[in-house]
C-alpha positions as CSV (number, residue, x, y, z in Angstrom):
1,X,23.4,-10.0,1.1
2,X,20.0,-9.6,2.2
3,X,17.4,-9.5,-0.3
4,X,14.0,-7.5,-0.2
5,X,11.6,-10.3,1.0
6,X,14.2,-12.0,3.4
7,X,15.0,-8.2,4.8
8,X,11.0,-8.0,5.4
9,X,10.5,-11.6,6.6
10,X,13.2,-10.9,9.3
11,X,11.4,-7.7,9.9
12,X,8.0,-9.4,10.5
13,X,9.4,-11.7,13.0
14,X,11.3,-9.0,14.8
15,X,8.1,-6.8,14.8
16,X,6.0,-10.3,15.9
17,X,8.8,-10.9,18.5
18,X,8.0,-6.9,19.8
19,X,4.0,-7.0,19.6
20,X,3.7,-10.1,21.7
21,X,6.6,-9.3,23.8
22,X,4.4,-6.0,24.6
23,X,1.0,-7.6,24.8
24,X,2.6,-10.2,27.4
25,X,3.6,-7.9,29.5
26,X,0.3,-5.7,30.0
27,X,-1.4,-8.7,30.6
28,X,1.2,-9.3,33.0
29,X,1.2,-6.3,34.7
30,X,-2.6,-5.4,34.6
31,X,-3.8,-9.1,35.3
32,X,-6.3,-8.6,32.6
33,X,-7.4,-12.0,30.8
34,X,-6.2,-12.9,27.2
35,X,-8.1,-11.6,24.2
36,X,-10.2,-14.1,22.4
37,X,-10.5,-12.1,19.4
38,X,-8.0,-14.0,17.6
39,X,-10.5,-17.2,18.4
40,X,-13.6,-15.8,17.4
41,X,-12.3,-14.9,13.9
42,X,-11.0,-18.4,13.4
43,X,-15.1,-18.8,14.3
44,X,-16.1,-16.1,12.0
45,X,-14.0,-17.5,8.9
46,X,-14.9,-21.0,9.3
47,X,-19.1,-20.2,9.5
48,X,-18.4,-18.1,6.5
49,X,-16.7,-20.5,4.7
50,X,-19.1,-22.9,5.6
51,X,-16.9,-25.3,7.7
52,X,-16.0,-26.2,11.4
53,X,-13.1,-26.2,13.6
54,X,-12.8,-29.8,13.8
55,X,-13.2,-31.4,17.5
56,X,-14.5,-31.4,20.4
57,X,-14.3,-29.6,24.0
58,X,-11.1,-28.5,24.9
59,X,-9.5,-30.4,21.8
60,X,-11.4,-28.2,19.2
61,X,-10.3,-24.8,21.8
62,X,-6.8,-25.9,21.0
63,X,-7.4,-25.6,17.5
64,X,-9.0,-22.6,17.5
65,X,-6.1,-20.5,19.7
66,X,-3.4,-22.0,17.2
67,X,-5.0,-21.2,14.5
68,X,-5.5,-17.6,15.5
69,X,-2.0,-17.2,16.7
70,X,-0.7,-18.8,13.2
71,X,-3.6,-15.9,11.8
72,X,-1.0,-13.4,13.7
73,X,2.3,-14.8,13.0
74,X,1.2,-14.2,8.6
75,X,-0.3,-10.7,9.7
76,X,2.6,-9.3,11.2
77,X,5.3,-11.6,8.2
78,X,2.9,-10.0,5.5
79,X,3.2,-6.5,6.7
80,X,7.0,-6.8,7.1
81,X,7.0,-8.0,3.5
82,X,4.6,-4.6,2.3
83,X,7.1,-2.4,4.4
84,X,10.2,-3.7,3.2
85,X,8.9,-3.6,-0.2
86,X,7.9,-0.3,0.1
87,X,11.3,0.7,0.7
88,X,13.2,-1.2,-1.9
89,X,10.4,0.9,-4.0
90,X,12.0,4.0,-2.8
91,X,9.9,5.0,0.5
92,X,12.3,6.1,3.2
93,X,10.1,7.8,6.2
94,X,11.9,9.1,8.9
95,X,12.0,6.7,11.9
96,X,9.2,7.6,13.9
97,X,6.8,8.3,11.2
98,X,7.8,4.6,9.4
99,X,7.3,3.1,12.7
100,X,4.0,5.0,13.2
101,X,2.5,4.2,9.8
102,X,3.9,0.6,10.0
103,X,2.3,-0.5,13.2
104,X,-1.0,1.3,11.9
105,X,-0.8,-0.6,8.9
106,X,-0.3,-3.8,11.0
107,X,-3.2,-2.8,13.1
108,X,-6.0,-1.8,10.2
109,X,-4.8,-5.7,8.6
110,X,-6.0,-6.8,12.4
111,X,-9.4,-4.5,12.8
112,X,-10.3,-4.3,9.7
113,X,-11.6,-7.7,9.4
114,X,-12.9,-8.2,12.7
115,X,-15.1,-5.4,11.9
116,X,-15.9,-6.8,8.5
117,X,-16.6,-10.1,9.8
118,X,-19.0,-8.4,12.5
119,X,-16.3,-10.4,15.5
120,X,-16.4,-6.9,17.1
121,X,-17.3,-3.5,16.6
122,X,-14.0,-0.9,17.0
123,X,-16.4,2.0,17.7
124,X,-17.9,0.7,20.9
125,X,-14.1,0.1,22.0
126,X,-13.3,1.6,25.1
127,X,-10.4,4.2,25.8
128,X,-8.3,1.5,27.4
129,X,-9.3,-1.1,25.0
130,X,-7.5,1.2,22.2
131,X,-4.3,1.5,24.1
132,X,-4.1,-2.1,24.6
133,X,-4.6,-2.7,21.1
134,X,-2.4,0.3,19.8
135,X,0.6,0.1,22.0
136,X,1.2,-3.3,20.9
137,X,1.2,-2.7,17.3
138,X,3.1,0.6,17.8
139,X,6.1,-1.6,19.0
140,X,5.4,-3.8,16.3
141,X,6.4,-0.8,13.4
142,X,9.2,-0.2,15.3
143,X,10.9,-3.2,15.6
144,X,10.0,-3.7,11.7
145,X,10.6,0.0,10.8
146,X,14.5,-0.8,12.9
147,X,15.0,-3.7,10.8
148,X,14.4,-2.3,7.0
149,X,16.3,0.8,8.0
150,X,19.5,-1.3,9.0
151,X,19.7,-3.6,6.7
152,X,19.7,-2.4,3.1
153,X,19.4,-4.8,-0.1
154,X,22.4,-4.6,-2.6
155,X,20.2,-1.6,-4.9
156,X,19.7,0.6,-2.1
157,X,23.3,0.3,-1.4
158,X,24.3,2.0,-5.0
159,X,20.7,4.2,-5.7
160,X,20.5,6.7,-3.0
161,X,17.6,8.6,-2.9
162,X,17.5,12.6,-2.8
163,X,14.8,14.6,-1.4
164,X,11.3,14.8,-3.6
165,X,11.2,18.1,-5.0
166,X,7.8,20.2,-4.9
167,X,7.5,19.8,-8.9
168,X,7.3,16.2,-8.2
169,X,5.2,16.3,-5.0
170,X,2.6,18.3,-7.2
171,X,3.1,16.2,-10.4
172,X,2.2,13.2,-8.1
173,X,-0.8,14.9,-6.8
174,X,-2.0,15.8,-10.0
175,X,-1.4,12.1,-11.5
176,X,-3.2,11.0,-7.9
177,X,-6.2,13.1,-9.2
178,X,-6.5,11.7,-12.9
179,X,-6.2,8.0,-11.2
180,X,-9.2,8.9,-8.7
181,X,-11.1,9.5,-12.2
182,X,-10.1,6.8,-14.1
183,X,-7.9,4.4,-11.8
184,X,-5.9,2.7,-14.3
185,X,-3.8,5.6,-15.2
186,X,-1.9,6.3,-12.4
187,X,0.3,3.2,-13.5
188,X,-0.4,3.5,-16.9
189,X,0.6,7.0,-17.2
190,X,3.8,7.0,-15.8
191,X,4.7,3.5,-17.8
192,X,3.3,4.8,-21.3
193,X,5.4,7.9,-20.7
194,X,8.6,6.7,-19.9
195,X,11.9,6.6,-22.0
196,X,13.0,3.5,-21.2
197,X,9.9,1.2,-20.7
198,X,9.2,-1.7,-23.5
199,X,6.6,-2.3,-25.9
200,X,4.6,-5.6,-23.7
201,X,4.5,-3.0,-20.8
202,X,2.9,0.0,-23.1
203,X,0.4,-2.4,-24.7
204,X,-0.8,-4.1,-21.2
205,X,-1.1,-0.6,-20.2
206,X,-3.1,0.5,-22.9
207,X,-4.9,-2.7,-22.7
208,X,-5.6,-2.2,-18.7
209,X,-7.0,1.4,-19.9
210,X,-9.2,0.1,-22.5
211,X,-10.3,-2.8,-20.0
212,X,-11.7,-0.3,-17.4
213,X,-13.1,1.6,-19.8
214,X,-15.4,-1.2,-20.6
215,X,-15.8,-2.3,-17.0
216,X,-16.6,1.2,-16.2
217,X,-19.7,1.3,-18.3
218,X,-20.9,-1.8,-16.8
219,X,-24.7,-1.3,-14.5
220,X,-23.0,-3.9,-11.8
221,X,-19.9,-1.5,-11.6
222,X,-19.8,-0.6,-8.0
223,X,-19.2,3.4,-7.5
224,X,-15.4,4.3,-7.4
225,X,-16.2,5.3,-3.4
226,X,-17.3,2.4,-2.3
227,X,-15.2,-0.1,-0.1
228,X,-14.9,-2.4,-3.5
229,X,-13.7,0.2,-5.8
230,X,-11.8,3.2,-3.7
231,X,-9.0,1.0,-2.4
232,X,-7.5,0.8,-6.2
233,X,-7.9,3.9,-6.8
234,X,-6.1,5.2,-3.9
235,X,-3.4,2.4,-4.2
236,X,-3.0,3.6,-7.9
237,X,-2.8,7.3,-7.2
238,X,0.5,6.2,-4.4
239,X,1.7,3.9,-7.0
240,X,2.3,6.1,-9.7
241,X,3.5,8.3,-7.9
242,X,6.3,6.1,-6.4
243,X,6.8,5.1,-10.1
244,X,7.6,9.2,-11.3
245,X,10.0,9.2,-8.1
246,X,12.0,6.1,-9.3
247,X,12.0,8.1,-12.2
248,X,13.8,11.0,-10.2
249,X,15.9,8.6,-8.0
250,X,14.0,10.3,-5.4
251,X,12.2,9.7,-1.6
252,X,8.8,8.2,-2.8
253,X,7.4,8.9,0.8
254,X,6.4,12.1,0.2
255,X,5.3,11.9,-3.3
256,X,3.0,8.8,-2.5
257,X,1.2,10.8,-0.1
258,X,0.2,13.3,-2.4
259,X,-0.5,10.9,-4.9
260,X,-3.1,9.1,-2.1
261,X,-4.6,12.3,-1.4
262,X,-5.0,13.5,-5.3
263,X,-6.6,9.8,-5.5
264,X,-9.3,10.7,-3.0
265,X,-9.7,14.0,-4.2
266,X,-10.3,13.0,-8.0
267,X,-12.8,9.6,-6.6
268,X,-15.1,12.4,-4.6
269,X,-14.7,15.0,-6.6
270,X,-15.3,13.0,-10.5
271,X,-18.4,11.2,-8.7
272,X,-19.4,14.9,-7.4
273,X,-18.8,16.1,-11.1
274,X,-21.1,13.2,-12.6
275,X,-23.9,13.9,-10.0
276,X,-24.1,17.4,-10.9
277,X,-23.9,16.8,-14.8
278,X,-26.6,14.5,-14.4
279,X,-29.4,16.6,-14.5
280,X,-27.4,18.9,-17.0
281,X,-26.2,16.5,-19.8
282,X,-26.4,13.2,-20.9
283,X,-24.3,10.7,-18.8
284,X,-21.9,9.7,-21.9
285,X,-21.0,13.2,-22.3
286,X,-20.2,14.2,-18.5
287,X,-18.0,11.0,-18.5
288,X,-15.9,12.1,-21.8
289,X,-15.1,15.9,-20.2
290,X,-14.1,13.8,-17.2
291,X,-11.9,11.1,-18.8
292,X,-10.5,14.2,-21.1
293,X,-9.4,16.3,-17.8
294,X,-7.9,12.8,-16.5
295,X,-5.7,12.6,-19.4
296,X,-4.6,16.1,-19.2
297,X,-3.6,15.7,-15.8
298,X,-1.8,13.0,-16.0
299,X,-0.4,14.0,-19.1
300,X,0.9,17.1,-17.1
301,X,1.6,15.2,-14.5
302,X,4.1,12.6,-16.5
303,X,5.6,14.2,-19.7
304,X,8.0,16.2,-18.0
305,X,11.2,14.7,-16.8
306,X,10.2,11.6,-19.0
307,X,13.8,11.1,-20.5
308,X,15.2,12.0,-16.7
309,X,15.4,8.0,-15.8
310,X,17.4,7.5,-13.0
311,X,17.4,3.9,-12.6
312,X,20.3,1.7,-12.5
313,X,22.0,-1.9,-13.1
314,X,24.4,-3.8,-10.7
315,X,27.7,-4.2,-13.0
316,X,30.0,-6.5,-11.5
317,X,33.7,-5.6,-12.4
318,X,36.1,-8.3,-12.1
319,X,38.8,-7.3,-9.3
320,X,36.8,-4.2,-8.7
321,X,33.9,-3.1,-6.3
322,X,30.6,-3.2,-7.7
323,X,29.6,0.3,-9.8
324,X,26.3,1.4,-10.9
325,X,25.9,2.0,-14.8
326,X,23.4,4.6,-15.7
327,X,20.9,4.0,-17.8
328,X,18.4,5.7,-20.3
329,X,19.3,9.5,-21.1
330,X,19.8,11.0,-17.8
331,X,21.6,14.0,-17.6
């Protein structure tokens, strides 16, 4: 049986397999030359880590187009990996949306850092230049959203997952919300709350609460919206919220949207709240209302359905097929 990393490996090389196959055949077709993208940020990492591509001439171009394509080949395996995991976790998009978001995500782990590492500049990008950038990696979630569809690990065989109800689509936004406040507890909440999780797991997260609350009153904290901070909080907010739906035995893919969303929502709107208390109250004071509504909403947010736990353990019979046993107090 295939296992979640193998299932996303396989799915990284299929969706590799796909992008190139793609990219090939515009380039094909439209006789336009090869990108050298993937050469310049072999450029761009090496100056910044202070090295060179060693060689010379046509010996050191080599280099730097392997390396690249290597870059590409761990892009699109890491990515399978994510997807894959996020569906052992209890994600199941429809087909076109998973391939959609897939290939998206595959293309922001390509942009992103060209942009970051000033290689190029996506906003001057012209009409054509996004197609032949987007097509590629659209075929790329495909391919990997076809593979972790089709082949299922041994726990998705035995733990289907039923449709997210609203209750838990807003109890995910308001737990999203708290975690844009204070990003810690959109883990920690659901963990500390639930009926069957041990005591090492409730004391690192009540030691990962206590830890930001330290870090947060830190001058060299950057603020939760900027590109050091907001990431956690937003991954947070989609984590916990896959964490209540495992909770349910139900689709995470809805839930973890909400819980991204309450995430920004509770970032903008608790660093709104702070600005505006400023000038009204002293700082310490703003930040304990805000911390006390976090709670609350993620209190709300994770108390009920607590003792609902829906996971379940692979009990091999002898002589029999394999059976799920139930555990916790579901009902």
């Amino acid at each position: 049986m295939t296992g979640t990393f193998d299932r996303g490996l396989i799915a990284g090389a299929a969706g590799i397999t796909a992008l190139n196959a793609v990219n090939l055949l515009d380039i094909s077709l439209r006789g336009r030359p090869a990108s050298t993208l993937p050469e310049r940020t072999v450029d761009a990492i090496a100056d910044a880590a202070g090295i060179e591509v060693p060689g010379r001439g046509g010996e050191r171009d080599s280099r730097r187009t392997a390396l690249g394509a290597l870059a590409g080949i761990g892009n699109g395996l890491g990515v399978g990996v994510l997807a894959s995991l996020a569906r052992s976790a209890g994600v199941r998009m429809p087909g076109p949306i998973g391939a959609v978001v897939t290939g998206a995500a595959s293309m922001a782990a390509t942009d992103v850092p060209l942009a970051a590492l000033s290689v190029s500049d996506p906003h001057s990008w012209a009409a054509a230049d996004w197609a032949a950038d987007a097509v590629p990696h659209l075929a790329y979630g495909v391919a990997v959203q076809a593979v972790i569809s089709a082949v299922p690990t041994p726990k998705e065989q035995v733990l289907p997952r039923q449709a997210a109800t609203s209750g838990l689509i807003g109890r995910s936004l308001l737990l999203g919300v708290a975690a844009g406040s204070r990003s810690s507890l959109g883990l920690a909440a659901p963990t500390l709350t639930a009926a069957d999780t041990g005591a090492a797991k409730k004391l690192a997260s009540l030691a990962s609460l206590g830890g930001e609350l330290y870090v947060d009153k830190q001058p060299a904290t950057p603020e939760r919206t900027s590109g050091g901070a907001l990431p956690a909080r937003l991954a947070s907010g989609a984590g916990g919220a896959g964490l209540l739906a495992r909770r349910q035995g139900a689709n995470a893919a809805l839930p973890g949207v909400a819980g991204l969303v309450g995430a920004a929502a509770g970032s903008w709107g608790g660093l709104g709240w702070r600005r505006w208390a400023g000038s009204r109250m002293p700082d310490w004071q703003a930040a304990l209302i805000e911390d006390g509504v976090a709670f609350v909403l993620a209190a709300a947010a994770c108390l009920p359905g607590r003792r609902r736990s829906t996971r379940l353990t692979l009990v091999k019979i002898p002589n029999r097929a394999v059976r799920p046993a139930r555990r916790g107090r579901g009902r």
